[in-house]
MARGUKOL-305176 format. One record per atom (N, C-alpha, C, O): x, y, z. Coordinates in steps of 0.2 Angstrom, whole numbers, plus 5000, padded with zeros to 4 digits. Each point is the difference from the previous one (the first is absolute). Last residue first. Example, Ala and Ser with C-alpha at 12.3 -4.5 7.8 and 13.67 -1.06 7.14 Angstrom:
<rs>
506449895035500450065001499650055003500350065001499949664999499650065000500450065000500549995003
</rs>
This chain:
<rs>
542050704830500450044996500450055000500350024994498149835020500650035004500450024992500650005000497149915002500449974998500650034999500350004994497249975018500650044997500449975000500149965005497550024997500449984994500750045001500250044996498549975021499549924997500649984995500349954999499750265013500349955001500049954998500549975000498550214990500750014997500249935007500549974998497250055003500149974993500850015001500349955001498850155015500149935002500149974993500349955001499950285001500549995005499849925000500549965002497750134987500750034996500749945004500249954997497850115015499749934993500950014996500449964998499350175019500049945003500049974995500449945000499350294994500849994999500049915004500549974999497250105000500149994993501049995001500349954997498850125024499849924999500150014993500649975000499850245004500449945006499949914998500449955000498350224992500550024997500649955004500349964997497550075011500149964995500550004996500049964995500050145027500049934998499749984994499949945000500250294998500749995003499949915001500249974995497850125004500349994994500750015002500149954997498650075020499749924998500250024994499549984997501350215018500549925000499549954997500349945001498950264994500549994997500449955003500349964997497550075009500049994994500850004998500149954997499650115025499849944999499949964993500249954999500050315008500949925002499749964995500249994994498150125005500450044994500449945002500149944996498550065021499949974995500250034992499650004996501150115025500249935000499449964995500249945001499750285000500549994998500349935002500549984997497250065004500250024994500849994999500249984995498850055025499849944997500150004994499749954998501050255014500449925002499749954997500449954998498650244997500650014995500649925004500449974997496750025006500450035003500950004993500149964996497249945012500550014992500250065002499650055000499049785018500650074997500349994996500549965000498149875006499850035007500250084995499650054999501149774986499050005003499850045005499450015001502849984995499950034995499249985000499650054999501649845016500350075001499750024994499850055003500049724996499650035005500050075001499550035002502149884983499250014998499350015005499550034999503049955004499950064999499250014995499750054998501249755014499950065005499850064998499850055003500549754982499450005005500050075006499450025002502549944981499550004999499450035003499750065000502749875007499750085001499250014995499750065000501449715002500050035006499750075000499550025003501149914977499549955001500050025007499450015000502650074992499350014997499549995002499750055003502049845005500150065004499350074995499650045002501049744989499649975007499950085004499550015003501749984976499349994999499450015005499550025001503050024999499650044997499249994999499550035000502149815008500050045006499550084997499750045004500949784982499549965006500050075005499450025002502050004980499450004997499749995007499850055003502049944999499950055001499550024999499750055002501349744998500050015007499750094999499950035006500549864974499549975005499950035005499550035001502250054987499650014997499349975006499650035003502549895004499750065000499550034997499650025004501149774988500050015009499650095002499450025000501549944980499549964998499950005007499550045001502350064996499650044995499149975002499550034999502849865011499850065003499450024994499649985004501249864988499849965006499650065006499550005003501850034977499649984998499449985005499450004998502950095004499450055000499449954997499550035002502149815003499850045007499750074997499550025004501449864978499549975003499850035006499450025000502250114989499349974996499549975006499550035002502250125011500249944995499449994998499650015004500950234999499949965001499849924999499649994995500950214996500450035006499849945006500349995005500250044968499549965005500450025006500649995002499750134972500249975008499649975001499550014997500350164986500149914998500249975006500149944999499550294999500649995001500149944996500549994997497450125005500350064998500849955000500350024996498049825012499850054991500450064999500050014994500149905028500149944996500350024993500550004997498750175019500549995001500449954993500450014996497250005009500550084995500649985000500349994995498449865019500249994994500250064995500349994994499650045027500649924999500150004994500549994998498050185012500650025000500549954997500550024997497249945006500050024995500950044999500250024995499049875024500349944993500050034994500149974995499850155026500649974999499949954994500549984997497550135006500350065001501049974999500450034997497749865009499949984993500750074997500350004995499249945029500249934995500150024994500549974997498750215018500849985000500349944996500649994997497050085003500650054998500749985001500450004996497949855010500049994997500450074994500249994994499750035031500449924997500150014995500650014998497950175009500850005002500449924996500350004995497349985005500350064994500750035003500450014995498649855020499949984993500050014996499949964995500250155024500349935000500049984995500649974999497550185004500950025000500549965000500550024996497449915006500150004995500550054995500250004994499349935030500549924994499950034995500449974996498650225020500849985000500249924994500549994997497450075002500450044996500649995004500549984997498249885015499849974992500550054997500449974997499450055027500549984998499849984990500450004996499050255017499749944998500749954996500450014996499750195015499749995005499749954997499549975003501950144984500650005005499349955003500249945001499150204983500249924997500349965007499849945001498450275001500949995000500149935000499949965005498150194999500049974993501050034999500450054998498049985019500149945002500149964993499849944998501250305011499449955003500049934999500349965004501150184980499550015005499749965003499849954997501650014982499550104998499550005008499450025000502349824985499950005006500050084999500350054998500849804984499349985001499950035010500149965004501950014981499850075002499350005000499750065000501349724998500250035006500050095000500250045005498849834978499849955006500350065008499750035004500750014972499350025001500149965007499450015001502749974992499850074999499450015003499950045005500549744989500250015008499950065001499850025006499549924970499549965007500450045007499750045004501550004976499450055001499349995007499750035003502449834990500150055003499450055001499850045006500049764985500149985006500150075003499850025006500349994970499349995005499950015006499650045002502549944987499550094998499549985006499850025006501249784990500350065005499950065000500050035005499049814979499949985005500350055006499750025005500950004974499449995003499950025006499950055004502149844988500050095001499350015000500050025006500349774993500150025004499950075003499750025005499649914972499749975007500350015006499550005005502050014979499350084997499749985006500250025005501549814994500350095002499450055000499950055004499749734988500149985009500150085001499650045003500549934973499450015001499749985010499550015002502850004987499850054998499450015006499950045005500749744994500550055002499750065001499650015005499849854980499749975007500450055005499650025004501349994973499250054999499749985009499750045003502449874991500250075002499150045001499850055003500549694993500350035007499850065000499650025005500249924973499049995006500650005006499750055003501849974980499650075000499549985004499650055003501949804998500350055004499550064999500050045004499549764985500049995007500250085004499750035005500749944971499149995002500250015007499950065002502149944991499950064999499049995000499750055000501149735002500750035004499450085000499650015004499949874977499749975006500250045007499650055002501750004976499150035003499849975004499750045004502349854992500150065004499450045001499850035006500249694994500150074994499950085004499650025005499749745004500650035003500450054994500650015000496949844992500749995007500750044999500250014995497350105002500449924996500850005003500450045002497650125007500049945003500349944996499949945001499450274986500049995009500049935001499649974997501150134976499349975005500349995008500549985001500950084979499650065004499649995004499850045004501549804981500350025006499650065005500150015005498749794979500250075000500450005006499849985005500449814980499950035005500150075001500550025000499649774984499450064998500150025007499649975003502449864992499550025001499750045002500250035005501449884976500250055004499249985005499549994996502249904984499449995002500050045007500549995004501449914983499850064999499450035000499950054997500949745012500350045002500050084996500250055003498749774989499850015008500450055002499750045003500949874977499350054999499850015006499850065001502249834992500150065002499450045000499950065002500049704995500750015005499750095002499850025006499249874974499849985007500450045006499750035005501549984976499350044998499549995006499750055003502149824996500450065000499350054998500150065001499849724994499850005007500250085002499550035003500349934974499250025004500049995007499650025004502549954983499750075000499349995003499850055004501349754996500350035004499750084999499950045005499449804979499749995009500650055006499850015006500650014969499450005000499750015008499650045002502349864992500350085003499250024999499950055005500349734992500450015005499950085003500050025005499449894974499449985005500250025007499650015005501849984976499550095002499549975002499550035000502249815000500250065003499650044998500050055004499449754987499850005009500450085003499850035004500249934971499250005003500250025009499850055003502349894985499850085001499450015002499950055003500649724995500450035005499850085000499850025005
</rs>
């Protein structure tokens, strides 16, 4: 009879030994890694690549508006007589158009976002700027490239006939609206990744 009781308590401590080892058993997972499920540095990862996508739309805007500005300056103080006045060719009037636009676009979203960054506000709802940011950009890049690309050709024939301070100053415009659209189109790639993945935090 006493054999079978330390047989008894014998099998009950190995269960109690079984029992408690799993549960003191932890799994190897780093918290610091991107992307392990729903941990606060996960959380503060996302919020820091929001803030740097963010940051990096603002620099390229702001760019981009210097530029634009520098383009419509030279485009419309471009007019020295005769037959070297912007005014008498439609290719530099689009390409005044397309430096006014592209100054006023970049000009209000670089206001939106200072706004955003200096307060934490959204002056506007997530999804619909997201929708506005990615649209736009498009629509401004296209108007800076094509209005480019128009005042090319005229001013390369004018500069074979006359290298003159008008051919010269719309080929100055011209360089700074075809980097102003690259600046526009790099904030496009930005503006469509952040819709792709946003994740209204």
């Amino acid at each position: 009879m006493e054999d079978h009781k330390e047989k008894m308590s014998v099998s009950n401590d190995s269960e109690m030994k079984v029992e408690l080892q799993p549960e003191s058993a932890e799994p190897d997972v780093d918290s610091h890694a991107p992307g392990t499920g729903g941990g606060r540095p996960s959380l503060l990862w996302r919020l820091k690549k929001k803030d740097m996508l963010m940051r990096g739309s603002l620099a390229l805007r702001g760019i981009a508006l210097f530029l634009s500005l520098i383009s419509f300056i030279l485009v419309a103080s471009n007019k020295h007589g005769d037959w070297k006045e912007f005014e008498l060719y439609q290719e530099y009037r689009y390409l005044l158009a397309g430096a006014i636009l592209s100054s006023l676009y970049t000009g209000l979203q670089v206001f939106r976002q200072l706004h955003e960054l200096s307060t934490g506000q959204n002056l506007i709802q997530l999804r619909t700027a997201g929708l506005i940011d990615f649209v736009g950009d498009q629509v401004v890049a296209y108007l800076l490239i094509s209005s480019t690309s128009s005042a090319i050709p005229i001013t390369n024939r004018m500069r074979e006939a006359a290298d003159n301070i008008f051919t010269d100053s719309s080929a100055a415009a011209i360089a700074f609206s075809f980097l102003a659209f690259w600046c526009v189109a790099l904030s496009a790639v930005i503006s469509g990744h952040k819709l792709s993945t946003q994740t209204y935090i």
